[in-house]
C-alpha positions as CSV (number, residue, x, y, z in Angstrom):
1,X,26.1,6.4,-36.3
2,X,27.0,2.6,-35.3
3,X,24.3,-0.2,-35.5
4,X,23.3,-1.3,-32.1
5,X,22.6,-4.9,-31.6
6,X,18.9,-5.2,-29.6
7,X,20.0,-8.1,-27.7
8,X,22.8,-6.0,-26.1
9,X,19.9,-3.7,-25.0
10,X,18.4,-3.7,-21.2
11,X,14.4,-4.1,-22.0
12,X,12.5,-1.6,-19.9
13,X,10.3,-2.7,-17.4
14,X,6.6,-3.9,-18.5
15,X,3.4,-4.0,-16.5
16,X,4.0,-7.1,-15.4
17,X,7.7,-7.0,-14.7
18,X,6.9,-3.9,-12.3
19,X,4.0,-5.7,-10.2
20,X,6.3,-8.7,-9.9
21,X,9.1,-6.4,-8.9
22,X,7.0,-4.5,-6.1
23,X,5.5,-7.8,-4.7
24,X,9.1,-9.7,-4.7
25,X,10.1,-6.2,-2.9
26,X,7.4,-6.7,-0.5
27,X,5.8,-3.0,-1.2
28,X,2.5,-2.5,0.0
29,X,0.3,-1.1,-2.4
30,X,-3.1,-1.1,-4.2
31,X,-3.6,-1.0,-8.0
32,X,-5.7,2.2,-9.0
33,X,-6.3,4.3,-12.0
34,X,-6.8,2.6,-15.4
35,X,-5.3,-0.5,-15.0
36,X,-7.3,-1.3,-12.0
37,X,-10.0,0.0,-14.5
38,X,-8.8,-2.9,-17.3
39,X,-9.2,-5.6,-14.7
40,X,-12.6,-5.4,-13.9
41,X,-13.1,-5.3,-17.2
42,X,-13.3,-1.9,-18.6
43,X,-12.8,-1.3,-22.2
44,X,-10.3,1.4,-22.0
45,X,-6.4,2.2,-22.5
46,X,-3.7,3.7,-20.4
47,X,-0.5,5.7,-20.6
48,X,0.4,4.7,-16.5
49,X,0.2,2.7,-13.9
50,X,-1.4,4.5,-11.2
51,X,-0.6,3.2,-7.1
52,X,-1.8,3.8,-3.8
53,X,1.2,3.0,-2.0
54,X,1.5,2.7,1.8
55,X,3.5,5.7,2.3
56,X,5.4,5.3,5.8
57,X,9.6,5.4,5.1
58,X,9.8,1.4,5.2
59,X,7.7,0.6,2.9
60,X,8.8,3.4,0.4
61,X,12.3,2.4,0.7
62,X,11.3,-0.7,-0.5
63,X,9.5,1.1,-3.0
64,X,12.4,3.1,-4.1
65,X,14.7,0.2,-3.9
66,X,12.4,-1.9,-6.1
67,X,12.2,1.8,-8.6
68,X,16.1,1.4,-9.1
69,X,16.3,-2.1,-10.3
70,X,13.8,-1.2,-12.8
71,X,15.8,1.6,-14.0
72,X,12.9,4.2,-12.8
73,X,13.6,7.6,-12.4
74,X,11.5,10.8,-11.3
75,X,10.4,13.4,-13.9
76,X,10.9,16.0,-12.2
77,X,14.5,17.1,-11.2
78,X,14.9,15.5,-7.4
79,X,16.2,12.6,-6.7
80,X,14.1,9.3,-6.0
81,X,15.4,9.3,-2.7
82,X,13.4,12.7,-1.8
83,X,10.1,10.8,-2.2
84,X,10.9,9.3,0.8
85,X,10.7,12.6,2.8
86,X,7.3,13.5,4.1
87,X,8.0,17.1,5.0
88,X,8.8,17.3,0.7
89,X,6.4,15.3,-0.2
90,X,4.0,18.2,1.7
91,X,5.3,20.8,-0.3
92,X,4.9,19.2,-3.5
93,X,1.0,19.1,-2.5
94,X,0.7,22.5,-1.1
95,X,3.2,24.2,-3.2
96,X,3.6,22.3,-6.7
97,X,-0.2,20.8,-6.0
98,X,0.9,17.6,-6.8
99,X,-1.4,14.3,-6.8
100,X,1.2,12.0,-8.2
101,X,4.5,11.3,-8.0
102,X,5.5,10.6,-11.3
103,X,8.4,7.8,-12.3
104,X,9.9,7.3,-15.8
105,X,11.4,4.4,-17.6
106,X,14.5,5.7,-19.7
107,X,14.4,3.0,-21.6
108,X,10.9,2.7,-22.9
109,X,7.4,4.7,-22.2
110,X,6.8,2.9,-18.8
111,X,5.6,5.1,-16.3
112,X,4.3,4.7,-12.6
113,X,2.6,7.5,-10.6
114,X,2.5,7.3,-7.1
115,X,-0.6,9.1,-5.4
116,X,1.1,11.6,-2.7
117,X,-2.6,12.5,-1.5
118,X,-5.9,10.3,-2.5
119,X,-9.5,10.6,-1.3
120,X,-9.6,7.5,0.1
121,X,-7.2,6.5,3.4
122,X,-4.8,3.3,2.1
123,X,-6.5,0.6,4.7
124,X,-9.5,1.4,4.2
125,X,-8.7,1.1,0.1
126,X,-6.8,-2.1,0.6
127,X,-9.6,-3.4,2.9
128,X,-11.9,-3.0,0.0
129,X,-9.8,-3.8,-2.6
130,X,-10.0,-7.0,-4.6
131,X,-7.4,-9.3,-4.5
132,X,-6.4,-10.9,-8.0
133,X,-3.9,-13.9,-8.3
134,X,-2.0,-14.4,-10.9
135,X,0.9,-16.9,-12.4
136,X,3.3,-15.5,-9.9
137,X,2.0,-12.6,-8.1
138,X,-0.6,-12.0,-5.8
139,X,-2.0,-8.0,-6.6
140,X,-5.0,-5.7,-4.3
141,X,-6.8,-4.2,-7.3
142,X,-8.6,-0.9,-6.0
143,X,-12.5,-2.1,-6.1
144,X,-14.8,-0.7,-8.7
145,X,-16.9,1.2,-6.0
146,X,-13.5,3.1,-4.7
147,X,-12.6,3.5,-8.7
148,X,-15.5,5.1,-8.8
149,X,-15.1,7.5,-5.5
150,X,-11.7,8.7,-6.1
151,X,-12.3,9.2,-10.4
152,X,-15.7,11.5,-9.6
153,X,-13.1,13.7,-6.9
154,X,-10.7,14.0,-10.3
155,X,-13.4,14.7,-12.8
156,X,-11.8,14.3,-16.0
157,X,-12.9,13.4,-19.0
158,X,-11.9,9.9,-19.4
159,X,-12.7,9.6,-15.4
160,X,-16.5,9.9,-16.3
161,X,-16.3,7.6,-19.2
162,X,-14.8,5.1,-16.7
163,X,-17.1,5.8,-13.8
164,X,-20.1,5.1,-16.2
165,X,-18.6,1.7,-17.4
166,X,-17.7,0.6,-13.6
167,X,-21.2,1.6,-12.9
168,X,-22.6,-0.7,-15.6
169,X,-20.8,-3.3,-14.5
170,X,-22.0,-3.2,-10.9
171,X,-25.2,-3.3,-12.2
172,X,-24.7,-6.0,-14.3
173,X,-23.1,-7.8,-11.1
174,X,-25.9,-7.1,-9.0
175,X,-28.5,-8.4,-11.9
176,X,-26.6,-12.1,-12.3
177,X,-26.6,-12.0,-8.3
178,X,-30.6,-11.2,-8.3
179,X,-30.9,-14.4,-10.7
């Protein structure tokens, strides 16, 4: 088997690369999940990066265009085009009961889920959601109160865990406010 050289190799995308790509694309969409969960200071780690995304056709063409230059591809065998149907979409909730919509990296373990259904309509998420600025990129990180809605509606384990630390740190907000 020949050596390959790792400079001749195209990275995969990273966290950051993907926010920066989806804001540059002008997607509208809010940060859920555990990374919304790592910026408001939970202690935790994550596999994905978990989005509500504004899901009329423009805005997930831009999402999908956005998907290709990252080299993102669906798991499951359609093609990244057919996210922007609604009608399959539907069927993937009623039929497959599908909550996300899952992209790959196929260079690396980078992985995006899109939520197909949430329990919490995408205004009035990004209405609540905190907005976070950083070097280059302006992001709408689901708020901790929302975390906590939509985590107790998918009651896993590590959404309880989370649920309890956002709680905590709502308390702890509200005690330096009383001070």
């Amino acid at each position: 088997m020949p050596e390959t050289d790792a400079r001749n190799e195209i990275p995969g995308p990273t966290l950051s690369s993907a926010l920066k790509a989806l804001s540059d694309a002008g997607v509208d969409f809010v940060i859920c999940g555990g990374v919304a969960c790592i910026l408001h200071g939970v202690n935790r780690v994550t596999a994905d990066l978990d989005l509500a995304v504004r899901l009329d056709h423009d805005n997930l063409a831009r999402f999908v265009q956005a998907a290709r230059r990252l080299q993102l591809r669906p798991r499951i065998p359609e093609p990244l085009e057919s996210l922007l149907d609604p009608h399959k979409r539907q069927v993937w909730i009623e039929q497959k009961h599908a909550q996300v919509f899952t992209l790959v990296s196929s260079s690396g373990p980078f992985q995006i889920d899109i939520f197909l259904t949430y329990p919490i309509a995408f205004d009035d998420l990004k209405s609540r959601a905190n907005v976070m600025v950083g070097a280059d990129v302006t992001l709408h990180v689901s708020s901790k109160e929302d975390l906590i809605t939509a985590k107790r509606a998918a009651g896993r384990e590590q959404d309880q865990r989370d649920i309890h630390d956002l709680e905590r740190l709502l308390q702890d907000e509200r005690r330096r406010q009383r001070s």
